[in-house]
C-alpha positions as CSV (number, residue, x, y, z in Angstrom):
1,X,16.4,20.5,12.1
2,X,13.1,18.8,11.2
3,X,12.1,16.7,14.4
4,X,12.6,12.7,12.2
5,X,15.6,13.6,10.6
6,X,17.8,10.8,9.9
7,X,14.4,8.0,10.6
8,X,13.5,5.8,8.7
9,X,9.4,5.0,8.9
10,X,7.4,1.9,7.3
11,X,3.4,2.5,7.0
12,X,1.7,0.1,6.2
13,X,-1.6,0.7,4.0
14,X,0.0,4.0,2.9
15,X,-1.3,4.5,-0.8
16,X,-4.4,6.0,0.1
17,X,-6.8,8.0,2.8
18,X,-5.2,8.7,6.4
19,X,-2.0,6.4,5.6
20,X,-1.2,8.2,2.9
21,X,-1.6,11.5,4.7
22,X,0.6,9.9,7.4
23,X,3.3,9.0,4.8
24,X,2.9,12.7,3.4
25,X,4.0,13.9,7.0
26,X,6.1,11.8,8.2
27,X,8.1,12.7,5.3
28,X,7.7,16.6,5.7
29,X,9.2,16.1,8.9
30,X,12.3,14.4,7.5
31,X,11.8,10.8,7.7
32,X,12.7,8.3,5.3
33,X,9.3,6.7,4.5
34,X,8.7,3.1,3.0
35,X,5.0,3.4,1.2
36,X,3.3,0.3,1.5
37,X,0.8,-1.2,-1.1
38,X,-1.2,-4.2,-2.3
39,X,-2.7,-3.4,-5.4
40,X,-2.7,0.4,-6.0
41,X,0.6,0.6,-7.8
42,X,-0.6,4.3,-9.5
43,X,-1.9,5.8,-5.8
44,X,1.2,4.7,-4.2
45,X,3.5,6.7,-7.2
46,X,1.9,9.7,-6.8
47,X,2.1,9.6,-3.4
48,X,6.0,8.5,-3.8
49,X,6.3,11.8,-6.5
50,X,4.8,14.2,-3.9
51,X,7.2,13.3,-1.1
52,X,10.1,13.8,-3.5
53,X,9.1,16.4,-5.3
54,X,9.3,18.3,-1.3
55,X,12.6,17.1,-1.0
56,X,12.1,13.9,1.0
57,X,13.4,10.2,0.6
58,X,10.9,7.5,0.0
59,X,10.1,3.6,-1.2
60,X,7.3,2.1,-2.3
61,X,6.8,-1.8,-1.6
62,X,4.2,-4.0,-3.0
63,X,3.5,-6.5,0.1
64,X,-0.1,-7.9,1.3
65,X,0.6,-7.5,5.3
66,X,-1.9,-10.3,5.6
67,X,1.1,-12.7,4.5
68,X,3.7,-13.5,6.9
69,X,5.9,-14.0,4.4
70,X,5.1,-10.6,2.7
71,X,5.8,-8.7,5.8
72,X,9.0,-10.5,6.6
73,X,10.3,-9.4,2.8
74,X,8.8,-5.4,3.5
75,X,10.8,-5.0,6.9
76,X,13.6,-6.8,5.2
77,X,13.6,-4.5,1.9
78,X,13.3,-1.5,4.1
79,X,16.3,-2.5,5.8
80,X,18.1,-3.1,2.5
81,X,17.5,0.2,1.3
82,X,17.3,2.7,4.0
83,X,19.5,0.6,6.7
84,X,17.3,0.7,9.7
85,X,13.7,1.1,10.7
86,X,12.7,3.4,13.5
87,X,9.3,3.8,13.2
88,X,6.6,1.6,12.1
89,X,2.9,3.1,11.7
90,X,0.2,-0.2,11.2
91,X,-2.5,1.4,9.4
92,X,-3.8,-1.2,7.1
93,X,-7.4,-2.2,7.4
94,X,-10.5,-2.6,5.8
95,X,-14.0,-2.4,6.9
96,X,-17.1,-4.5,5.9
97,X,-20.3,-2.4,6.8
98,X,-22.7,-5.1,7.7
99,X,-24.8,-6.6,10.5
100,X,-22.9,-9.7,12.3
101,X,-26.5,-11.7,10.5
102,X,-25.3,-10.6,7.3
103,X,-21.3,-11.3,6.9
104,X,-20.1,-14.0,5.6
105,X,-17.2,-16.4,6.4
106,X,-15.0,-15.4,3.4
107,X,-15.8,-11.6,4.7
108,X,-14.9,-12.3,8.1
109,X,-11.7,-14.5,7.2
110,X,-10.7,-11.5,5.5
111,X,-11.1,-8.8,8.0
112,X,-9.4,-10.6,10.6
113,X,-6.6,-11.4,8.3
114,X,-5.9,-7.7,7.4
115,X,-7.0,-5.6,10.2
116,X,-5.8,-8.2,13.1
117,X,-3.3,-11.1,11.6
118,X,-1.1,-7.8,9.9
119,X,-0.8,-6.1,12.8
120,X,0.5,-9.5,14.3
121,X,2.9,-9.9,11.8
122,X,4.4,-6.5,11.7
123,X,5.0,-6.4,15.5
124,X,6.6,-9.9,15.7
125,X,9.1,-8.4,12.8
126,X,9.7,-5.3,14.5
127,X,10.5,-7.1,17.5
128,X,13.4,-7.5,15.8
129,X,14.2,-5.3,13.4
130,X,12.9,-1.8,14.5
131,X,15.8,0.2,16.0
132,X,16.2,0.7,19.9
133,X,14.2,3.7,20.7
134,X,11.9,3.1,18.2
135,X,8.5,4.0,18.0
136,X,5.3,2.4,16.9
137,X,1.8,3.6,16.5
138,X,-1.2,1.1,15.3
139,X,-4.2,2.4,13.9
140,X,-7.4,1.9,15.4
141,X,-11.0,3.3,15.6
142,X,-13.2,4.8,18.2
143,X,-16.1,2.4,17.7
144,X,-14.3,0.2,19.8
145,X,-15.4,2.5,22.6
146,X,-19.3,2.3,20.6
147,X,-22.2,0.2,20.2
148,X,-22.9,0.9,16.3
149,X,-24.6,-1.5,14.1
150,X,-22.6,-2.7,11.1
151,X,-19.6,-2.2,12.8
152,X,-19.5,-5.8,14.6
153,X,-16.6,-7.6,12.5
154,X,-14.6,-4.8,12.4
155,X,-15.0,-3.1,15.9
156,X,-13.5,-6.6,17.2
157,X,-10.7,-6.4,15.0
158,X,-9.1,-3.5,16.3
159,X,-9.7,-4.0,19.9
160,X,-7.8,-7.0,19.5
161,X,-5.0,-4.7,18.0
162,X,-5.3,-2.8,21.0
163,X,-4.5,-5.0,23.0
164,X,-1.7,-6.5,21.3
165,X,-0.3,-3.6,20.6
166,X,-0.5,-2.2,24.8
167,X,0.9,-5.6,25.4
168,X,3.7,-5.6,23.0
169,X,4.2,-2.2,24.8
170,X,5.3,-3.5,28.0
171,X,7.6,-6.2,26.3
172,X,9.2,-3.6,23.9
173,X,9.7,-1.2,26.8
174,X,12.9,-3.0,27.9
175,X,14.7,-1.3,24.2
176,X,13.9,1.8,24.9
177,X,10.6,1.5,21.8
178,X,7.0,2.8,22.4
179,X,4.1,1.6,21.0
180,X,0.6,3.8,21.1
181,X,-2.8,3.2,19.2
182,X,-4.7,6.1,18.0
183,X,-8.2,5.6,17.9
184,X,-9.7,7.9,14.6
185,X,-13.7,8.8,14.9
186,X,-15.1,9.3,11.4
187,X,-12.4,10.5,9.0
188,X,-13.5,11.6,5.7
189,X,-11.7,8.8,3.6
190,X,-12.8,6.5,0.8
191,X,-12.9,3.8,3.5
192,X,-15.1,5.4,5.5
193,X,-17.7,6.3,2.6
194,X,-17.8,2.7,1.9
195,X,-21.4,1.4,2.0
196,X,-22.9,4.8,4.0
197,X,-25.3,6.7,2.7
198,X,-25.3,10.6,3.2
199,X,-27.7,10.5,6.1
200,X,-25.0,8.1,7.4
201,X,-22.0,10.3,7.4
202,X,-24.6,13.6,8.1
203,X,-25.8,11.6,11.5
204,X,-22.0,10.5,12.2
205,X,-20.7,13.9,11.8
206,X,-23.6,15.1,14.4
207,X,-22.3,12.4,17.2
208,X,-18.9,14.4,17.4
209,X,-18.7,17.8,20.0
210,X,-17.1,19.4,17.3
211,X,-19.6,18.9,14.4
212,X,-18.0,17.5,11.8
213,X,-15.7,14.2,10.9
214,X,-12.5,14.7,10.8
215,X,-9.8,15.0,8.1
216,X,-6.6,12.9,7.4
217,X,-4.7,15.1,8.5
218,X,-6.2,15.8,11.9
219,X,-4.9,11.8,12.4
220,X,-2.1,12.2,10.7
221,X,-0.5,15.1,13.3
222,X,-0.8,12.8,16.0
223,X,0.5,10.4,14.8
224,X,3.7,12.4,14.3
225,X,3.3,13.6,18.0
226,X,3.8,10.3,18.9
227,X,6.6,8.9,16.7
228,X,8.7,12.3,17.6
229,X,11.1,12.5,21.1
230,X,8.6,14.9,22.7
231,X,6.5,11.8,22.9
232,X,9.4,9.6,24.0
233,X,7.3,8.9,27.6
234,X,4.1,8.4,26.3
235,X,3.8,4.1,25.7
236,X,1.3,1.5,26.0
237,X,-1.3,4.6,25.9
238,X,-5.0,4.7,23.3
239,X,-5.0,8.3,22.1
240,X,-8.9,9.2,20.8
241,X,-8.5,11.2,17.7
242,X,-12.1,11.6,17.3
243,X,-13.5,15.5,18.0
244,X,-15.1,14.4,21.1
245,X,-17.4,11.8,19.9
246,X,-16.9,10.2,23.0
């Protein structure tokens, strides 16, 4: 039997790069998964096709997680269509490659709204509407753990997820749920490209033990350690996905 069979898993930010990947094997391991979207109707389709096409179950939902309201309508759509929710996976984010000098209050407004306020939003709905036992994993980034320029704005966003997520840890515990954060190091995604030049990614690649940035799928397997039962006593924990950057 595959190891999700019979869940049902919403991930967010799943049309494209590591969510996508996610999706992809979440759903090769026999979960029911809802695809989540904002604007790339086309990625999220042929992510949608691929999962069927392999024989698995799928849904994709147009919802901006940075709207309270848009988050209450995914979990509730999900719940329409597939019954439950067992896992959640909160992997949307962007990233705006500047120097703290240089960002500007529209910029900022926006990165706290998707990479922080989401993550918010998803976990008050999943308080409840995830299934006992459940399992959640929030994406969020090793330069938490750095000192890189450019990486101000966003680098504060996801610590604040990490916390929120470790604390919503300790008050989910009493249901049975989990809730983890993996921490990617550079994975080679369009995100990541986004304002770098190729000395960028070259010098990047150099800071990691094993020489290279890492792929989606390298986040994507741990992810689906984490929502499976072997990982059922494994909460409130920050896995580094990152080839030993740090």
């Amino acid at each position: 039997m595959q190891p999700l069979q019979g869940k049902v898993a919403i991930v967010t930010g799943s049309a494209r790069g590591i969510g996508a990947e996610i999706a992809l094997t979440l759903a090769k391991a026999g979960a029911k998964v809802v695809i989540n979207y904002v604007e790339s109707k086309a990625a999220a389709d042929k992510i949608s096709a691929a999962i069927i096409e392999s024989g698995g179950e799928c849904l994709a939902v147009q919802a901006d997680v940075s709207d309270p309201v848009a988050v209450q309508r995914l979990f509730t759509v999900a719940i329409e269509h597939f019954q439950q929710i067992d896992i959640l996976v909160n992997n949307a984010g962007i990233l705006v490659f500047k120097e703290i000098a240089e960002i500007s209050d529209d910029e900022f407004d926006r990165i706290v709204d998707i990479n922080f306020k989401s993550i918010f939003y998803a976990l008050r709905e999943a308080a409840a509407k995830l299934a006992d036992h459940g399992r959640i994993v929030t994406i969020s980034s090793t330069v938490t753990r750095l000192m890189l320029p450019k990486y101000g704005a966003y680098a504060a966003t996801k610590a604040a997820v990490e916390q929120l997520t470790r604390i919503f840890a300790r008050e989910a515990g009493k249901r049975g749920i989990t809730a983890n954060i993996v921490s990617p190091g550079p994975v080679d995604t369009e995100l990541f490209r986004s304002g770098k030049t190729a000395a960028d990614i070259e010098r990047m690649a150099a800071m990691a033990a094993l020489g290279r940035i890492g792929a989606a799928d390298d986040i994507a397997q741990v992810v689906l350690f984490l929502v499976s039962d072997e990982a059922r006593w494994i909460t409130g924990q920050n896995i580094g996905v990152n080839g030993g950057i740090i």
